[in-house]
PDB file of N, CA, C and O in Angstrom, chain B, residues numbered from 101:
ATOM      1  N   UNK B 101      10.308  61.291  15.649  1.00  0.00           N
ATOM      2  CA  UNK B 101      10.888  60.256  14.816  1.00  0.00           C
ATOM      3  C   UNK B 101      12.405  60.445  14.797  1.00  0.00           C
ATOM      4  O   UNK B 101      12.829  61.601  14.788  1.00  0.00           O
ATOM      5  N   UNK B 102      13.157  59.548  14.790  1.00  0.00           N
ATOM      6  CA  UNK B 102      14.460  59.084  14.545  1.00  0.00           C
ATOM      7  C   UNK B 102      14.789  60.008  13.103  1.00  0.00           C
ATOM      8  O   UNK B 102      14.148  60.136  12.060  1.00  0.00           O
ATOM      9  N   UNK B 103      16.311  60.671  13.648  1.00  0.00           N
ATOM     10  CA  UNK B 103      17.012  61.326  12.418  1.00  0.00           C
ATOM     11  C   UNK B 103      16.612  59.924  10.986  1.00  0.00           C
ATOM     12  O   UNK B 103      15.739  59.831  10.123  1.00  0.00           O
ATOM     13  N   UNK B 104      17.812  59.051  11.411  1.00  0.00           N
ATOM     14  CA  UNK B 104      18.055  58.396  10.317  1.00  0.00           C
ATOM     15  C   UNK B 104      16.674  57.970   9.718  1.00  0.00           C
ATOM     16  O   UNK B 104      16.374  57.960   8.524  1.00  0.00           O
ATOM     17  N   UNK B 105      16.045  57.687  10.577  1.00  0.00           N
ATOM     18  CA  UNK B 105      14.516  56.549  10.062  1.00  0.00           C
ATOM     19  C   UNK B 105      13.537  57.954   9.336  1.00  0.00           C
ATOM     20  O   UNK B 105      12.704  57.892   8.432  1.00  0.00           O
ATOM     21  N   UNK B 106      13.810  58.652   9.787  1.00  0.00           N
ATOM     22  CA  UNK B 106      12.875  60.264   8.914  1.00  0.00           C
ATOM     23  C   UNK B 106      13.964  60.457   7.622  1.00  0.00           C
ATOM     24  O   UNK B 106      13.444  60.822   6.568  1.00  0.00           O
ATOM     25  N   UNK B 107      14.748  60.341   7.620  1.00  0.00           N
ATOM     26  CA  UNK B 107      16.013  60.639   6.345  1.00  0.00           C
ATOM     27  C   UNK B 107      15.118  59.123   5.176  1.00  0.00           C
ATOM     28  O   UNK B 107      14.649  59.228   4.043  1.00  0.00           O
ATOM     29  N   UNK B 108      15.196  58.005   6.001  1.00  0.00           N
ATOM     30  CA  UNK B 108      15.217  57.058   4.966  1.00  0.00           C
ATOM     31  C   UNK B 108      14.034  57.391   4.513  1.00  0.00           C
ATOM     32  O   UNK B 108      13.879  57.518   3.298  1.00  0.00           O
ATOM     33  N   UNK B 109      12.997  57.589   5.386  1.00  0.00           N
ATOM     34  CA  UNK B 109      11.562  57.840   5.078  1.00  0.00           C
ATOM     35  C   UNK B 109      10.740  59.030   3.479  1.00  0.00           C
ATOM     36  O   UNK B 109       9.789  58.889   2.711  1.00  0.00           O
ATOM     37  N   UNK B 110      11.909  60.193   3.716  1.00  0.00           N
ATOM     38  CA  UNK B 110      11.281  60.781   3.143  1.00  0.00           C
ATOM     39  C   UNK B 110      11.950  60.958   2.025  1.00  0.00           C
ATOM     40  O   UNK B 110      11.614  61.919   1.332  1.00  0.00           O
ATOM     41  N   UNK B 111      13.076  60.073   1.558  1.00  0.00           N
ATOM     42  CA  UNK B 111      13.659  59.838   0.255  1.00  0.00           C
ATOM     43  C   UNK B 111      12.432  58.973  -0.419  1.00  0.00           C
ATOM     44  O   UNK B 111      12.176  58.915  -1.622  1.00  0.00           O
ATOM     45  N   UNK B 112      11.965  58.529   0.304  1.00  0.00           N
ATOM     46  CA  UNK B 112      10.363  57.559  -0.737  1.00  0.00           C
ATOM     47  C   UNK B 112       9.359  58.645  -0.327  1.00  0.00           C
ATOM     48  O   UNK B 112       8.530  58.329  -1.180  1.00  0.00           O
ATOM     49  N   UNK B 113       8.876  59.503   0.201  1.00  0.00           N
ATOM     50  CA  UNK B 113       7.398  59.725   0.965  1.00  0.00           C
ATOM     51  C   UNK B 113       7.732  61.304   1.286  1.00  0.00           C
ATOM     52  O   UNK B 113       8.189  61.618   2.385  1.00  0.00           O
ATOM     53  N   UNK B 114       7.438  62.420   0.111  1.00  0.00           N
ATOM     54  CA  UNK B 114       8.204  63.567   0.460  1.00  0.00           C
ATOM     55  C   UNK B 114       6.654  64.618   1.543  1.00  0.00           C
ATOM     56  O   UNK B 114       6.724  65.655   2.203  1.00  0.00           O
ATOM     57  N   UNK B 115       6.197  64.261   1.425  1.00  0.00           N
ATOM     58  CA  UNK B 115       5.031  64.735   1.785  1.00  0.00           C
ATOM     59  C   UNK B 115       4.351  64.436   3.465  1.00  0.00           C
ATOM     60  O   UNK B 115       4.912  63.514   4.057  1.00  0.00           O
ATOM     61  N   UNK B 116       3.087  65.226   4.315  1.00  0.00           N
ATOM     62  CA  UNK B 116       3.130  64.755   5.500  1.00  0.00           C
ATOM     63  C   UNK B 116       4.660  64.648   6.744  1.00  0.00           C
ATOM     64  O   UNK B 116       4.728  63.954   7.758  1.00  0.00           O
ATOM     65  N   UNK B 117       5.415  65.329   6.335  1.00  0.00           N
ATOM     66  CA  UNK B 117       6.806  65.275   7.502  1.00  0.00           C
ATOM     67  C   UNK B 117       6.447  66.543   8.263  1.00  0.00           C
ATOM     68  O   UNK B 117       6.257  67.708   7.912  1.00  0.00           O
ATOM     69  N   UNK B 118       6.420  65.844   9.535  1.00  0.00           N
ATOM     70  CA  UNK B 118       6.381  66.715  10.743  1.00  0.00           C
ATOM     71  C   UNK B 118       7.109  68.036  10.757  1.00  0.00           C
ATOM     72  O   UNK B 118       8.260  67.908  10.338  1.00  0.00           O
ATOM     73  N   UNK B 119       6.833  69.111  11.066  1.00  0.00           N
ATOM     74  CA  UNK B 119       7.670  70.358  10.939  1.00  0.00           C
ATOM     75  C   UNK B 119       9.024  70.319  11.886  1.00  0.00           C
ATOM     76  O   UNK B 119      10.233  70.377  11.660  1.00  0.00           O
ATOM     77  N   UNK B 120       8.227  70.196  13.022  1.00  0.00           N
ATOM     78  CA  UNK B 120       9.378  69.922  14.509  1.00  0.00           C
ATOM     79  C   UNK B 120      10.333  68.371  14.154  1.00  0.00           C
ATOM     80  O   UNK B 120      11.311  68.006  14.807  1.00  0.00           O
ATOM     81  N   UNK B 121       9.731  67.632  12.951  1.00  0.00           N
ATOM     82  CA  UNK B 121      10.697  66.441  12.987  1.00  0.00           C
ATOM     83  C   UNK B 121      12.031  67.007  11.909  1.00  0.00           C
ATOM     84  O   UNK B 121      13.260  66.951  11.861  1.00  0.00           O
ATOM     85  N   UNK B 122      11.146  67.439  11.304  1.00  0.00           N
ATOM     86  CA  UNK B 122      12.331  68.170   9.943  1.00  0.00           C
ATOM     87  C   UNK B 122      13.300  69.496  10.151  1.00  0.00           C
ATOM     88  O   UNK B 122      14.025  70.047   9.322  1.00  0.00           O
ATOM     89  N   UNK B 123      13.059  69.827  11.572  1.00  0.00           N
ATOM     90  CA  UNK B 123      14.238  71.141  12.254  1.00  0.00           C
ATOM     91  C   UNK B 123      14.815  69.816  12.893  1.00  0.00           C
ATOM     92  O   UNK B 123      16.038  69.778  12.762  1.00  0.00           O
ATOM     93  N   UNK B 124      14.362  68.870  13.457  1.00  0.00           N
ATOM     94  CA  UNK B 124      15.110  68.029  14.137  1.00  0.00           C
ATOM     95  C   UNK B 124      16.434  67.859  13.306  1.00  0.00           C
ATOM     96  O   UNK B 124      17.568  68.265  13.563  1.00  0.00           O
ATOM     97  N   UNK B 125      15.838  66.957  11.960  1.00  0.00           N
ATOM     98  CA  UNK B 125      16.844  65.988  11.287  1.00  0.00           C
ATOM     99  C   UNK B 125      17.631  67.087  10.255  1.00  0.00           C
ATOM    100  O   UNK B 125      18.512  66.643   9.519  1.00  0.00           O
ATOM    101  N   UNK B 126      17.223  68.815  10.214  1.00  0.00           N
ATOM    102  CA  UNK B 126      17.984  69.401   9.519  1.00  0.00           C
ATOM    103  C   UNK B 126      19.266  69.859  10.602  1.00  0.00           C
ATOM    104  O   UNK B 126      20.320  70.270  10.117  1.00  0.00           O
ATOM    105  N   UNK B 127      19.140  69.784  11.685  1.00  0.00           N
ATOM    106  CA  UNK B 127      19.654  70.345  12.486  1.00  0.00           C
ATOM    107  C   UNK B 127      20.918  68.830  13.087  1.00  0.00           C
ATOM    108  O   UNK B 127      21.946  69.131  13.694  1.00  0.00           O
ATOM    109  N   UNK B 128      20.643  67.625  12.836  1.00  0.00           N
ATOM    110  CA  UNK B 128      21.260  66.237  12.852  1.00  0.00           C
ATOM    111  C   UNK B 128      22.036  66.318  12.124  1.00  0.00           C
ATOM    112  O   UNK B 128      23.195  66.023  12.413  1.00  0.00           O
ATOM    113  N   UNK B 129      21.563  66.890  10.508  1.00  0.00           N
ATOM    114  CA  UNK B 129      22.710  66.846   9.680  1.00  0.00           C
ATOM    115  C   UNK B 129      24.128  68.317   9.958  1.00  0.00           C
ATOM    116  O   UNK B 129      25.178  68.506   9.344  1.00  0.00           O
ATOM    117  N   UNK B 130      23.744  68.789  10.676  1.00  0.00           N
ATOM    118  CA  UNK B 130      24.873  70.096  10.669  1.00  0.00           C
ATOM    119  C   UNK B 130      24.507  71.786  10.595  1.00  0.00           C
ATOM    120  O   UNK B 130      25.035  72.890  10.726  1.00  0.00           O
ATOM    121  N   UNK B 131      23.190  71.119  10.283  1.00  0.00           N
ATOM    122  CA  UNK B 131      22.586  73.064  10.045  1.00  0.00           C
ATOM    123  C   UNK B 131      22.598  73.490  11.175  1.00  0.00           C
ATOM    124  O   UNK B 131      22.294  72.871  12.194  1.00  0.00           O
ATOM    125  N   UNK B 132      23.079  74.971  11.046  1.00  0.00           N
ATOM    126  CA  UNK B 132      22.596  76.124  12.469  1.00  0.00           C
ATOM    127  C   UNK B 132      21.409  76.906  11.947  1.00  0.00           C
ATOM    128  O   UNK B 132      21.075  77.285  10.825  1.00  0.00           O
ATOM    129  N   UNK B 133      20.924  77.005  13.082  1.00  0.00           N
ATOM    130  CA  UNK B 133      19.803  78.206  12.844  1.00  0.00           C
ATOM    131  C   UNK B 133      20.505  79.633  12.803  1.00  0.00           C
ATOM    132  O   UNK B 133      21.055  80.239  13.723  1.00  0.00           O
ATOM    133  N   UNK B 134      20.300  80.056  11.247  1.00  0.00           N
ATOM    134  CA  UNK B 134      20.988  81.071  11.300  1.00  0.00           C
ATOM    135  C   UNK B 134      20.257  82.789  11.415  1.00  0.00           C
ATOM    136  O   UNK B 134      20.868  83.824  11.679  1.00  0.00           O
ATOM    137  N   UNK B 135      18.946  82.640  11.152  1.00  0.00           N
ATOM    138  CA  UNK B 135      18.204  83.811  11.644  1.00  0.00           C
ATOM    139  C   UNK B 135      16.597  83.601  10.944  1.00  0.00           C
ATOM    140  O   UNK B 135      16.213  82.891  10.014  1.00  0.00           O
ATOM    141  N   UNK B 136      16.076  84.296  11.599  1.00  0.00           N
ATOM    142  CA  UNK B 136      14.422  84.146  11.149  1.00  0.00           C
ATOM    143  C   UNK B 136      13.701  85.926  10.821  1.00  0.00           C
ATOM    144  O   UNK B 136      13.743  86.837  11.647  1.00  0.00           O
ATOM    145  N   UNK B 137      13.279  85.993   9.853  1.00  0.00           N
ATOM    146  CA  UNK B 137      12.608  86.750   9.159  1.00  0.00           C
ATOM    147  C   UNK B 137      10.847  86.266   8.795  1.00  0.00           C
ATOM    148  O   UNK B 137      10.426  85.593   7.854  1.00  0.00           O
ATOM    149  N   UNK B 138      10.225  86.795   9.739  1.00  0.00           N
ATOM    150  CA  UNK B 138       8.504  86.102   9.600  1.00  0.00           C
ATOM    151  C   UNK B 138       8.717  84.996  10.001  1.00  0.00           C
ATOM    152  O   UNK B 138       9.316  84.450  10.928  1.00  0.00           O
ATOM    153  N   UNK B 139       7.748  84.580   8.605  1.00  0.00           N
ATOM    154  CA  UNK B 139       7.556  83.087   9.257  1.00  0.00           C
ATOM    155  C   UNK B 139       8.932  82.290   8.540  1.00  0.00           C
ATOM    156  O   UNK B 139       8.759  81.086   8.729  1.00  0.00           O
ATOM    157  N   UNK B 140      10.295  82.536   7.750  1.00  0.00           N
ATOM    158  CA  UNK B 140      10.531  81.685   7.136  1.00  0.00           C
ATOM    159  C   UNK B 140      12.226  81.877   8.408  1.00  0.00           C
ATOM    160  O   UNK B 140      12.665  82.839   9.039  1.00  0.00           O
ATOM    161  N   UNK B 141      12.716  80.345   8.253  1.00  0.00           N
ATOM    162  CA  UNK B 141      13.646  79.969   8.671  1.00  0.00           C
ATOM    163  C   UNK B 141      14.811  80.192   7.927  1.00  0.00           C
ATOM    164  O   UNK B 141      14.519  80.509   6.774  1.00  0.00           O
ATOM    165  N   UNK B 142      15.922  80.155   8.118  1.00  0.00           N
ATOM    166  CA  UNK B 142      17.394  80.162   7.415  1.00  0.00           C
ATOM    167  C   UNK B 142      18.484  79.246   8.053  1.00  0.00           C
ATOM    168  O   UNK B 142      19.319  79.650   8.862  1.00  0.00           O
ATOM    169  N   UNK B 143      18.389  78.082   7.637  1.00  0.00           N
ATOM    170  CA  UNK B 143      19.324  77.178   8.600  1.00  0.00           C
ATOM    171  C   UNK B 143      20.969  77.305   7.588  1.00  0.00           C
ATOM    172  O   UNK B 143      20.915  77.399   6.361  1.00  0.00           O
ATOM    173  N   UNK B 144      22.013  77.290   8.173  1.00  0.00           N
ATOM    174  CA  UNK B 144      23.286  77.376   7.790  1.00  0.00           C
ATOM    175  C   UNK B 144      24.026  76.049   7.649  1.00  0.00           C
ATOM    176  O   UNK B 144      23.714  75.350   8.613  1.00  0.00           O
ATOM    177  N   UNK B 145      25.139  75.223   6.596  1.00  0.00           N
ATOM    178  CA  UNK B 145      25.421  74.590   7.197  1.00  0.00           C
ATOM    179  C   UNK B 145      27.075  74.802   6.864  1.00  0.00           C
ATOM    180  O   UNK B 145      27.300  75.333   5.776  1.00  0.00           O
ATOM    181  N   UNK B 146      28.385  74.401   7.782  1.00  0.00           N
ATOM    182  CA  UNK B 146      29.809  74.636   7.500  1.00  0.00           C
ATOM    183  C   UNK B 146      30.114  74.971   5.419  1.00  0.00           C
ATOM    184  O   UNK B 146      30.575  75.867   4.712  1.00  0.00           O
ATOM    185  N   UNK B 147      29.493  73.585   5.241  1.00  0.00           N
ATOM    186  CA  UNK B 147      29.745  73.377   3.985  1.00  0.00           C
ATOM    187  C   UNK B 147      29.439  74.800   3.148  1.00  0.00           C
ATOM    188  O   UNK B 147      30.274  75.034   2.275  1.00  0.00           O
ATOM    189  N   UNK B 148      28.628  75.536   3.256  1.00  0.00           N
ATOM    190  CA  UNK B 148      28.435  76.667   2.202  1.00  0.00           C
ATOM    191  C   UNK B 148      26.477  76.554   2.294  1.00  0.00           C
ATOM    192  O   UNK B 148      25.592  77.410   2.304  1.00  0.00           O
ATOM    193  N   UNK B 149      26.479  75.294   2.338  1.00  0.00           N
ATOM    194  CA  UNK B 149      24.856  75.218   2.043  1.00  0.00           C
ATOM    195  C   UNK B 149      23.483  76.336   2.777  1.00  0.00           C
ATOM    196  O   UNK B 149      23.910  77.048   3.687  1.00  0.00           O
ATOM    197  N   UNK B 150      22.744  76.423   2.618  1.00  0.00           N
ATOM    198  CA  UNK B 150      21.376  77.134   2.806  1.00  0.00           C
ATOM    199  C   UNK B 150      20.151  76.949   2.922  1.00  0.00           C
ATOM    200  O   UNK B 150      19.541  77.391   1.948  1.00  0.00           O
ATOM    201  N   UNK B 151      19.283  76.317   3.969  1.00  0.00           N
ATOM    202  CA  UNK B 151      18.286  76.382   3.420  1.00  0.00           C
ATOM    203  C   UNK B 151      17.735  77.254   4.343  1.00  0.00           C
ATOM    204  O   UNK B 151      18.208  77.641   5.412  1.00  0.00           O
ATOM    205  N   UNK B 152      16.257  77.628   3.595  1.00  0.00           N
ATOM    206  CA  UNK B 152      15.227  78.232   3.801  1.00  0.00           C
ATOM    207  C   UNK B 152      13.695  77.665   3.965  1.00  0.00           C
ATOM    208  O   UNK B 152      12.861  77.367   3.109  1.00  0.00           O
ATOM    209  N   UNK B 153      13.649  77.631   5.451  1.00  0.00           N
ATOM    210  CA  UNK B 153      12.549  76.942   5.433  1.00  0.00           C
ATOM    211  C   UNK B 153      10.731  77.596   6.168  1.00  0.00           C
ATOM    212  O   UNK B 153      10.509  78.565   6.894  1.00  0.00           O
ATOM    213  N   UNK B 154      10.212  77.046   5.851  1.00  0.00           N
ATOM    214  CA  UNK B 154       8.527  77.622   7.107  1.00  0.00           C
ATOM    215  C   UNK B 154       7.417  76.634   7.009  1.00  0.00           C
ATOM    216  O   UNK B 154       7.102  76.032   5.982  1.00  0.00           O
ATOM    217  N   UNK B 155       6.815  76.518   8.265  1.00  0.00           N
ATOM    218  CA  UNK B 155       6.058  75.611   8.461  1.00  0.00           C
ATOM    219  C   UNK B 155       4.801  76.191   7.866  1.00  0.00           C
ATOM    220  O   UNK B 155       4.465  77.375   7.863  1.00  0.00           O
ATOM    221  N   UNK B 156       3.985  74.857   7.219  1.00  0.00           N
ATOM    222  CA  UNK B 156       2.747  75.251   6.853  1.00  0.00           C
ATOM    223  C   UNK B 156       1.683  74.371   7.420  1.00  0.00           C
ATOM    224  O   UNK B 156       1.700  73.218   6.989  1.00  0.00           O
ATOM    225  N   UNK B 157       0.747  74.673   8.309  1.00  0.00           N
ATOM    226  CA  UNK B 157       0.170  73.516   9.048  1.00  0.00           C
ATOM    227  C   UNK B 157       0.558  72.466  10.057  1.00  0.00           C
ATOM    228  O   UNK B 157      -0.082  71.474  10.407  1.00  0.00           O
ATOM    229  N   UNK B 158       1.907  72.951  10.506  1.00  0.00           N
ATOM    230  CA  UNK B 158       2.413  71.750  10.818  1.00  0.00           C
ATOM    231  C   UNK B 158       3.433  70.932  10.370  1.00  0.00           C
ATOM    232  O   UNK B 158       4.151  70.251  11.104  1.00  0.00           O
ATOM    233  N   UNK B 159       3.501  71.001   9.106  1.00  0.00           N
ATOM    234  CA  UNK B 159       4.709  70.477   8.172  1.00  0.00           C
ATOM    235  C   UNK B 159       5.279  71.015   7.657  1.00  0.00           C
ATOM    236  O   UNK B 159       5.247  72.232   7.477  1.00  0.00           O
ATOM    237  N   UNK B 160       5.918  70.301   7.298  1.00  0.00           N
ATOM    238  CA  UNK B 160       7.577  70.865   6.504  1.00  0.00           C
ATOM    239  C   UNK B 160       6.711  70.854   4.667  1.00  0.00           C
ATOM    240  O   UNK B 160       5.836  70.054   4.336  1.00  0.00           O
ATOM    241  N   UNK B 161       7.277  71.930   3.799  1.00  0.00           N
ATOM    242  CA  UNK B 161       6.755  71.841   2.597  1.00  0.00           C
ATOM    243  C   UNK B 161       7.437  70.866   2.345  1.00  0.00           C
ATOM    244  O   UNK B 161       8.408  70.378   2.923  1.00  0.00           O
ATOM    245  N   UNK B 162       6.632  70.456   1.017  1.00  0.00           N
ATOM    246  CA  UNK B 162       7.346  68.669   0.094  1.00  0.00           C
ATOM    247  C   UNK B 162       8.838  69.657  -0.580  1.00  0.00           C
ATOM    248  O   UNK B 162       9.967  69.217  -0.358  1.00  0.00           O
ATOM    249  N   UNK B 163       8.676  70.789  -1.271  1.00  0.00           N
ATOM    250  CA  UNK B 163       9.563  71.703  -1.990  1.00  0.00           C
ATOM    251  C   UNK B 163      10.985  71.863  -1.222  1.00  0.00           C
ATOM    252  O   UNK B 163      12.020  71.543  -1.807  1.00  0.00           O
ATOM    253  N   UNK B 164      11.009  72.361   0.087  1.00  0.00           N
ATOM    254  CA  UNK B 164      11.905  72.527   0.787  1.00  0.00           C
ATOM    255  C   UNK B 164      12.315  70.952   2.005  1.00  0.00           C
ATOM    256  O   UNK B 164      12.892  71.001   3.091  1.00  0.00           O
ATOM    257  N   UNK B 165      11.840  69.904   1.389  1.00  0.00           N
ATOM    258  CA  UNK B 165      12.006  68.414   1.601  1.00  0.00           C
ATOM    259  C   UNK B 165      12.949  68.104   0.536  1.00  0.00           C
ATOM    260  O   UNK B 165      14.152  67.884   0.679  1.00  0.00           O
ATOM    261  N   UNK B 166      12.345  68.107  -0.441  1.00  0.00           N
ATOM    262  CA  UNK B 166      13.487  68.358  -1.643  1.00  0.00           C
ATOM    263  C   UNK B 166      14.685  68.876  -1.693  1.00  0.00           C
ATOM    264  O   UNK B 166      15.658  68.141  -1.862  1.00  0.00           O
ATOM    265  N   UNK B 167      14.780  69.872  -1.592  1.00  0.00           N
ATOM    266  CA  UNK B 167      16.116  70.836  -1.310  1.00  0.00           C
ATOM    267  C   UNK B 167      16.767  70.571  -0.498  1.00  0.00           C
ATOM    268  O   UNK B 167      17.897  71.051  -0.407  1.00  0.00           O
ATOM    269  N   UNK B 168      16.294  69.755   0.330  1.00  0.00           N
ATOM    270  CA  UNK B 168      17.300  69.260   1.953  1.00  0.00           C
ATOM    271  C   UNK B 168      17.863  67.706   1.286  1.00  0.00           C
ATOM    272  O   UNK B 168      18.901  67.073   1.485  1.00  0.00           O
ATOM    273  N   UNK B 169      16.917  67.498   0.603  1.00  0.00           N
ATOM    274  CA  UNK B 169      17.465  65.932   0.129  1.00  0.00           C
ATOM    275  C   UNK B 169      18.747  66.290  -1.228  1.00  0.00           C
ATOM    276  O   UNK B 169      19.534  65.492  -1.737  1.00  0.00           O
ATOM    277  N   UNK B 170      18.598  67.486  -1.464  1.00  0.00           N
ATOM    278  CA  UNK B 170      19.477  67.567  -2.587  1.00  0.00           C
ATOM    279  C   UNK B 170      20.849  68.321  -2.182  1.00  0.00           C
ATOM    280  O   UNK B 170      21.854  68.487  -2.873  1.00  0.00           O
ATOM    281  N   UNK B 171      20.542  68.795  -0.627  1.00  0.00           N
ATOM    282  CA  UNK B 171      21.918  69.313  -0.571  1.00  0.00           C
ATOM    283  C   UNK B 171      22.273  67.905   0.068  1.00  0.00           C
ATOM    284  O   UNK B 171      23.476  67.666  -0.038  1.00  0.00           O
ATOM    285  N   UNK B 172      21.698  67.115   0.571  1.00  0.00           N
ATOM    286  CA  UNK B 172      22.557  66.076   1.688  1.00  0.00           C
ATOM    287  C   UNK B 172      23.105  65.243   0.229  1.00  0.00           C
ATOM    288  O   UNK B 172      24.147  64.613   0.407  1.00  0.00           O
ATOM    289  N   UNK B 173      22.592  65.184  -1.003  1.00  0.00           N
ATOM    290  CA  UNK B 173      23.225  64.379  -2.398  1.00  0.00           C
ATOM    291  C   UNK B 173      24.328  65.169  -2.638  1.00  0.00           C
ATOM    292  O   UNK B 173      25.441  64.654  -2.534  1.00  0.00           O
ATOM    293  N   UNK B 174      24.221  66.267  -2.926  1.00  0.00           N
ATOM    294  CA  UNK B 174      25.237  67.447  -3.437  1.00  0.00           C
ATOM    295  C   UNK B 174      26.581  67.780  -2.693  1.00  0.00           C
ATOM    296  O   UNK B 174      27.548  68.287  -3.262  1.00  0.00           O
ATOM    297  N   UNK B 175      26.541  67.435  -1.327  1.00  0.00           N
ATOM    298  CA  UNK B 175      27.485  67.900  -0.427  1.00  0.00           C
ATOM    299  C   UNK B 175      28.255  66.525   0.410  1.00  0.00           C
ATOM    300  O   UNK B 175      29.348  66.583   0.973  1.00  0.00           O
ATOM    301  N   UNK B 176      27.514  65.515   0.329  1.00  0.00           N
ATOM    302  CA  UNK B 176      27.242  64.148   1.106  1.00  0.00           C
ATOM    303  C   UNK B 176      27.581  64.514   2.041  1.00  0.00           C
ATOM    304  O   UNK B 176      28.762  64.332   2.339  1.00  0.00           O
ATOM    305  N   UNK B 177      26.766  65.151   2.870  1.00  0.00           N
ATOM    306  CA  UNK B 177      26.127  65.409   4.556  1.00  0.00           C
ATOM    307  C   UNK B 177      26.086  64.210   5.101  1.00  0.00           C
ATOM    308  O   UNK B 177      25.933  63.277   4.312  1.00  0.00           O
ATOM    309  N   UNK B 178      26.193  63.928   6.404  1.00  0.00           N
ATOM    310  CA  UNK B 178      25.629  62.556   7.056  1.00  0.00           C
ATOM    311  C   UNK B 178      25.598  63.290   8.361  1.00  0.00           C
ATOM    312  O   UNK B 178      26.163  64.269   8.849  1.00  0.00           O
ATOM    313  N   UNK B 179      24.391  62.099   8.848  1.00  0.00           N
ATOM    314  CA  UNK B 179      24.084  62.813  10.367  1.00  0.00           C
ATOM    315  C   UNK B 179      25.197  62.692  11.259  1.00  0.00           C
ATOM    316  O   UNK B 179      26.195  61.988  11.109  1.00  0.00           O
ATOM    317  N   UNK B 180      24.897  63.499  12.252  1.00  0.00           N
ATOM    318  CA  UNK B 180      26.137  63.323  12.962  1.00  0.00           C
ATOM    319  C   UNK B 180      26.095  62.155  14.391  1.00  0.00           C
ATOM    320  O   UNK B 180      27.114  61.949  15.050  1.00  0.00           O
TER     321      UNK B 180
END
């Protein structure tokens, strides 16, 4: 799925997002992969931001869907 069209998507629909779509569109907005410990991810972004992420089944948690939607509010990220 399309950065933008997965961004608009899961501001209504936090739930069911592809794992591999949500490294996509975290990685659209500016994050680096900054190191992996198990199963959980650490993406970086210039701004200061952090997240921490791991796939469960396949998807991205709704929790850490959240947190990506609140730094792109908090920081106003836009894809690149």
């Amino acid at each position: 799925m399309k950065a933008r069209a997965l961004l608009a998507r899961i501001r209504t629909k936090r739930q069911n997002v592809r794992f591999s779509d949500f490294v996509a569109l975290i990685e659209a907005l500016g994050f680096t992969f900054d190191r992996q410990r198990g199963s959980h991810r650490a993406y970086r972004h210039p701004c200061g931001a952090v997240l921490n992420i791991q796939e469960s089944g396949g998807e991205a948690k709704s929790y850490q869907v959240v947190q990506l939607l609140q730094a792109v509010d908090a920081y106003g990220l836009t894809l690149k």
